[in-house]
C-alpha positions in Angstrom: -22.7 -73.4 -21.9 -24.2 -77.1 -21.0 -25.1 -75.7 -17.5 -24.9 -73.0 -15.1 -24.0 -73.8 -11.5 -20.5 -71.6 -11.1 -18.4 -69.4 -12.3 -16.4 -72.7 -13.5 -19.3 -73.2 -16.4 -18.8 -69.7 -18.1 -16.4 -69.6 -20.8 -16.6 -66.0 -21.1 -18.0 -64.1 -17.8 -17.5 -60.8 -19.5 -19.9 -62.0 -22.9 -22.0 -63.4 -20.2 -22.8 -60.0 -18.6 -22.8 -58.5 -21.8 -25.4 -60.3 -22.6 -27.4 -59.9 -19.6 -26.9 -55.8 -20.4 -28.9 -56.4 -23.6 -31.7 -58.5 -22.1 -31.6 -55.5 -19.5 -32.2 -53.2 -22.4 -34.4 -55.3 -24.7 -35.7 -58.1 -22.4 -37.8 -58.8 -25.2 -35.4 -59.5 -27.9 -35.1 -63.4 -28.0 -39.1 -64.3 -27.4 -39.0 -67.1 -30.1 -35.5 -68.8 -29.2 -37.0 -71.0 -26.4 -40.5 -72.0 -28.3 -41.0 -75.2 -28.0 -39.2 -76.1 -25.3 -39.8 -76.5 -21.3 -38.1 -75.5 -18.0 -38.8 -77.0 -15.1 -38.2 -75.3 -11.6 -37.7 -77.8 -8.4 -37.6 -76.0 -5.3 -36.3 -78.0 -1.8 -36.3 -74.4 0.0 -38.2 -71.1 0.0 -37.7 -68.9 -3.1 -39.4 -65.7 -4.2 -37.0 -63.2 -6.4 -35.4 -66.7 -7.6 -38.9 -68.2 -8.5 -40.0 -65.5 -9.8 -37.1 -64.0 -11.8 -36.1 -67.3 -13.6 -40.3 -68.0 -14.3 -39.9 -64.5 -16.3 -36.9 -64.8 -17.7 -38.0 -68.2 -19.5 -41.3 -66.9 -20.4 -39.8 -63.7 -22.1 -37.9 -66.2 -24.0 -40.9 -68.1 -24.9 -40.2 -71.4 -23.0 -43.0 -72.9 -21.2 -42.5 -73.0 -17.2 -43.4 -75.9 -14.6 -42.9 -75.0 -11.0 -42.3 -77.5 -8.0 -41.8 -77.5 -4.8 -40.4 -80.9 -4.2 -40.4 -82.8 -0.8 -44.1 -80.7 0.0 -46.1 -81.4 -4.3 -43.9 -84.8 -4.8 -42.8 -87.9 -2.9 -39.8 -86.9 -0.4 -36.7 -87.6 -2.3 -33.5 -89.9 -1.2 -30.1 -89.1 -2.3 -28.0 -91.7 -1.2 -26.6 -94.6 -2.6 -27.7 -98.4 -1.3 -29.4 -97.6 1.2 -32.7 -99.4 2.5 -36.3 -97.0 2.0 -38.2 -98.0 4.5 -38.5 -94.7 5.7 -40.0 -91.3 5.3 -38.6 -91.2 1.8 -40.6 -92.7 -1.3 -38.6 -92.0 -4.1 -34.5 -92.4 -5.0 -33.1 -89.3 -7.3 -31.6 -92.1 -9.5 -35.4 -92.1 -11.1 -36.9 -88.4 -10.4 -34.4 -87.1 -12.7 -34.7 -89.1 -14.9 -38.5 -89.1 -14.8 -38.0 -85.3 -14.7 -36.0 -85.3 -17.8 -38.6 -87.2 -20.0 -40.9 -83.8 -19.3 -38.3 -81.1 -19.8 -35.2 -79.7 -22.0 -34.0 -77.7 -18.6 -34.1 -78.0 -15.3 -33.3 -75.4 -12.4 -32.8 -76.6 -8.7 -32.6 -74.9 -5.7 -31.1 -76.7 -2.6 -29.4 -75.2 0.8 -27.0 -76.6 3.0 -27.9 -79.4 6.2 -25.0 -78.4 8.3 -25.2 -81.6 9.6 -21.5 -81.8 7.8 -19.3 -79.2 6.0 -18.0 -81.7 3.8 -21.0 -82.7 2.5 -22.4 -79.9 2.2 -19.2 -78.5 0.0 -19.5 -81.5 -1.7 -22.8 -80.4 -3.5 -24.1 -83.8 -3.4 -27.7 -83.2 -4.0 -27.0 -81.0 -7.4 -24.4 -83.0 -8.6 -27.1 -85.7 -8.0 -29.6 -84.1 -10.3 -26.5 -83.4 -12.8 -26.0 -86.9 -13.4 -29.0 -88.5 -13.2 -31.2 -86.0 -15.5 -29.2 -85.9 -18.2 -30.3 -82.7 -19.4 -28.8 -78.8 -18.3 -29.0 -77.7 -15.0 -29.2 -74.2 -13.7 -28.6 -74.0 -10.1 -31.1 -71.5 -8.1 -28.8 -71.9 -4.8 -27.3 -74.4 -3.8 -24.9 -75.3 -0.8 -22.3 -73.2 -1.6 -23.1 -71.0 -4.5 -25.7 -68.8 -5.8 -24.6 -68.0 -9.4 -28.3 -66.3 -10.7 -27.8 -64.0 -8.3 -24.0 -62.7 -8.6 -24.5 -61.9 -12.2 -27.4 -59.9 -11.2 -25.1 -58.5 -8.4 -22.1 -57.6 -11.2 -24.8 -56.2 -13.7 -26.2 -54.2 -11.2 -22.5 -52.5 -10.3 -22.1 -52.1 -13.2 -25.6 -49.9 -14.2 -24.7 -47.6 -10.8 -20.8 -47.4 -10.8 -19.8 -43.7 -11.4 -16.0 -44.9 -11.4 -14.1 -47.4 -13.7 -13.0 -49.2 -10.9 -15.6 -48.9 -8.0 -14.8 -49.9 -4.1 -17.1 -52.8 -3.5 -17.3 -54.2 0.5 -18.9 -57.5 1.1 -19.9 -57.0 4.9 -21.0 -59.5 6.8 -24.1 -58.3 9.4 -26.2 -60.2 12.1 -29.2 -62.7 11.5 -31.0 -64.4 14.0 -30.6 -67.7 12.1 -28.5 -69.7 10.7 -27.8 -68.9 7.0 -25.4 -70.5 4.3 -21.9 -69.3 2.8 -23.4 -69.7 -0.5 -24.4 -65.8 -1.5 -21.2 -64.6 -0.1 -19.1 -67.3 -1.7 -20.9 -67.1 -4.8 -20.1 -62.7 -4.7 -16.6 -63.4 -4.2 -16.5 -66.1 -7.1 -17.9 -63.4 -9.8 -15.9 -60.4 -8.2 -12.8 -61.5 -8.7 -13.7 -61.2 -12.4 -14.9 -57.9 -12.5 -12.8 -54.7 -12.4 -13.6 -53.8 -8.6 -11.7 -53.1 -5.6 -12.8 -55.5 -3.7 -12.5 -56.2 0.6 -14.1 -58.0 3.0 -15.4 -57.5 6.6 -16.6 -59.9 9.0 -16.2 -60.2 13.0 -13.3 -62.6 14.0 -14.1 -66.2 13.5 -17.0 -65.8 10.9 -13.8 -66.1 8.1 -15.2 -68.1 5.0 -13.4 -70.8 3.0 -10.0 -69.7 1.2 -10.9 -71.2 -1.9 -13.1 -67.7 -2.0 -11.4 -65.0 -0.2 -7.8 -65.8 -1.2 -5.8 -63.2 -1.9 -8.9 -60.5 -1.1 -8.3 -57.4 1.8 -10.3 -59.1 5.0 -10.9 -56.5 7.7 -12.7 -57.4 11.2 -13.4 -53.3 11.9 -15.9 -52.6 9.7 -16.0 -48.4 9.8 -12.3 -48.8 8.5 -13.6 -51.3 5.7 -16.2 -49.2 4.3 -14.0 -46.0 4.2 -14.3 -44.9 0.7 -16.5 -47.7 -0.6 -19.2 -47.0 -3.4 -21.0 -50.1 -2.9 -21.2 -52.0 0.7 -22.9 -55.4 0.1 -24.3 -56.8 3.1 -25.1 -60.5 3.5 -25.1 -62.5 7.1 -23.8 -66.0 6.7 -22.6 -68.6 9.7 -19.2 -69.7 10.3 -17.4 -72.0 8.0 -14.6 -73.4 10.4 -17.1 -73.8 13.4 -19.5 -75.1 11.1 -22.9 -73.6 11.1 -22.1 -71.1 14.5 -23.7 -68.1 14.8 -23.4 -64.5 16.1 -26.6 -63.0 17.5 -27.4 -60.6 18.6 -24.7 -58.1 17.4 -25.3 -54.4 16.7 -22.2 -53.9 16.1 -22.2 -54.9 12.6 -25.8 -53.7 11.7 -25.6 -51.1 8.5 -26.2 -47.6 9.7 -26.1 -44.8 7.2 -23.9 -43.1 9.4 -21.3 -46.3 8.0 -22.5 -46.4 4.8 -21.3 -42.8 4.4 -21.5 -42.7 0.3 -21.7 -46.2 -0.5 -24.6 -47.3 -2.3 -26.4 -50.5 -0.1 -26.6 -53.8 -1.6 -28.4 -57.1 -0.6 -29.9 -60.3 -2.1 -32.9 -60.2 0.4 -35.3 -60.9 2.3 -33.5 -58.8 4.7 -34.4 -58.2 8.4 -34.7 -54.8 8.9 -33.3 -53.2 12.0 -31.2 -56.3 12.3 -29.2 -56.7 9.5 -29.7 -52.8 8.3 -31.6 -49.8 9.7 -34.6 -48.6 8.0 -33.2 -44.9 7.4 -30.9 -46.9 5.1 -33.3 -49.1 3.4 -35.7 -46.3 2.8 -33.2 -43.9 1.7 -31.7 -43.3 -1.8 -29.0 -45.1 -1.5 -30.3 -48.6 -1.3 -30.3 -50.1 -5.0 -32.1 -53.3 -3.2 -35.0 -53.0 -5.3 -32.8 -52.3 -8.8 -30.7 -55.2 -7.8 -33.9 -57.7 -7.5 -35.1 -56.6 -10.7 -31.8 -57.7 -12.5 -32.6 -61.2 -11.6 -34.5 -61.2 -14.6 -31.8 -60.0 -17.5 -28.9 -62.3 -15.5 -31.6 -65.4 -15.2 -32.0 -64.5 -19.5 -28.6 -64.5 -20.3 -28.0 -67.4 -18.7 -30.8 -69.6 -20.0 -29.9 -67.8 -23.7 -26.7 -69.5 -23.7 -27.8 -72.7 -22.8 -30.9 -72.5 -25.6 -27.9 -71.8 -28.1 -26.3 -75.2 -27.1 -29.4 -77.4 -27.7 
């Protein structure tokens, strides 16, 4: 694997999670393999289980870590092609990745969205910038559209709490005062459709996401009938993708009650709002795996960068 920004770049998802089970059980079992070399973190957004996850994950393979938060430690970067900087923006991308490449053997970048434009956004023209220009393998820590760190930790962490070979698992879309991406529920959907699960979706009318994801996959828009049966009910708010960027707030409609969740065990990438997106009774109750779920950042963000290491 010469990067890791999709499903697309793992030749063997299965191997991939089987790996991150072992760096689950043994996290310390490959501390020499990245001695010697360097991974450097660029953040363009807000990160803590990402930051943190992939920081530990490197260091309990022995790689040394730089951390950045670009646009507020470096010069504000410019993406596009032949245009004039005489603005706000001091340095192209053509050069910081390169110049980022001369310090590092990996880099890891997280970007979101604009919503100034769907296609561009879908495009992923600010990774695939750092793709070509550095030279060197990227991980992606979120971008636009996917989040790829965090569905393996997702799949890993159904598969530690499944108590049936073929679990019911309900991506359910809840309410957010702002405006948030596709990319978690995209990326869910992407690894999913790998893993032995029966697998549905429920959103309000209109909050649909892109076919290229749900294809093929149960949508319901009543969301008590979705969850009947479910063991795990994964709960992620994300805005429209035909009316680009539109939101639905407030809603208490689709807010996760415990009364819903009947059996399910709750999922969610957080932060999460409480008492907006889910009720405290079911964030403080047993069946919220939140805190399990975070924690597998760390054996998914290891596998990942393993399989890389082995490459170089």
């Amino acid at each position: 694997m010469d990067k890791f920004t999709s499903l697309s770049d793992v030749g063997d998802p299965s191997g991939l999670l089987a790996l991150a089970k072992e760096a689950q059980l043994n996290p310390h079992g490959w501390a020499s393999l990245g001695k010697g070399k360097t991974l450097c973190l660029l953040f363009l957004n807000p990160s803590l289980r990402t930051r943190l996850s992939t920081q530990k994950a490197a260091q309990l393979l022995g790689m040394e870590v730089m951390v950045m938060n670009i646009n507020q430690d470096g010069w504000k970067l410019e993406f596009e092609e032949g245009v004039v900087m005489d603005g706000d923006k001091a340095e192209h991308i053509k050069e910081a990745a390169a110049v980022i490449a001369q310090y590092c053997d990996l880099v890891g970048i997280r970007t979101f969205p604009s919503f100034k434009s769907r296609e561009e956004d879908y495009s992923e023209n600010l990774l695939n910038a750092f793709i070509e220009y550095c030279g060197i393998p990227v991980v992606s820590l979120e971008s636009a559209t996917r989040h790829p760190l965090q569905s393996l930790a997702d799949w890993l962490t159904i598969e530690t709490f499944k108590k049936s070979q073929r679990p019911k698992v309900v991506l359910s879309w809840a309410p957010h005062p702002r405006r948030l991406p596709q990319a978690v529920a995209n990326s869910f959907l992407e690894w999913m459709r790998v893993a032995d699960v029966n697998l549905h979706i429920a959103h309000p009318q209109g909050f649909e996401l892109s076919d290229e994801f749900t294809n093929g996959i149960p949508i319901h828009h009543d969301q008590q009938s979705a969850f009947q049966g479910a063991d795990f009910v994964y709960t992620k708010n994300w805005s429209s993708f035909h009316n680009y960027g539109e939101t639905l707030y407030p809603n208490k409609d689709w807010e996760i009650t415990l009364e819903k969740l009947g059996n399910a065990s709750f999922m969610h990438c957080l932060p999460v709002r409480r008492n907006v997106v889910v009720a405290d009774e079911v964030l403080n109750s047993s069946q919220s795996i939140v805190i399990p779920q975070a924690g597998n950042r760390v054996p998914a963000a290891q596998a990942a960068l393993i399989q890389i290491l082995q490459n170089l």
